[in-house]
Steps between C-alpha positions, in 0.01 A plus 500: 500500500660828389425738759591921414481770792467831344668791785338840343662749813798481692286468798245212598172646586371835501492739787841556682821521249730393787328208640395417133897460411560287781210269361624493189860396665315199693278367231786485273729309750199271584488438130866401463513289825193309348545159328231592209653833340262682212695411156501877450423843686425792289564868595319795348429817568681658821540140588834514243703720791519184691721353239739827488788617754326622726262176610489408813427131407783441290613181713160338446466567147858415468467189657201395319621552158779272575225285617407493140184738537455698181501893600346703231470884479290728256684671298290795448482506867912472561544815208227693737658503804852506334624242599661347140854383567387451871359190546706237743239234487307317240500642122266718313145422331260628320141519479493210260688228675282623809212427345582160419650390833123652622288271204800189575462508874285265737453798762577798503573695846494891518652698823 
């Protein structure tokens, strides 16, 4: 079962931005301490700045693309918040290849 998580913010919830980061920090750790991993996680929108310098989740994203979890960030996204050249984790996308990890998924998960 091919299982996507989509992360659309660099914080998990809504409400408080600081408690939201530290969310975002635990539910990614829980995800790479798990034994089932999501085949790929997809960043868009302001969810992209977790994948620059200045994310405080590095380790965790780090650590689960050496797990072999696919880490996929919109390019459109990326050029917005000027981040091109940036990136540490993962590699670039685009709306198309997006699309089709959506329509070839079993479940999709959005944070």
């Amino acid at each position: 079962m091919k299982k996507v998580i989509v992360i659309n913010s660099e914080v998990f919830g809504r409400g408080s931005e600081e408690l939201g980061k530290k969310l975002m920090g635990a539910f990614l750790k829980k995800i790479w301490a798990s034994d089932t991993k999501p085949g790929q996680i997809i960043f868009y929108n302001s969810g992209v700045k977790l994948l620059g310098p200045d994310s405080p989740v590095l380790d965790a994203l780090n650590a689960l693309y050496d797990s072999g979890v696919d880490l996929l960030g919109c390019g459109t996204c990326i050029s917005y918040y000027e981040l091109d050249d940036k990136i540490k984790v993962g590699r670039v996308s685009n709306m198309e290849e997006i699309v089709a990890s959506f329509l070839d998924s079993d479940n999709v998960i959005t944070i």
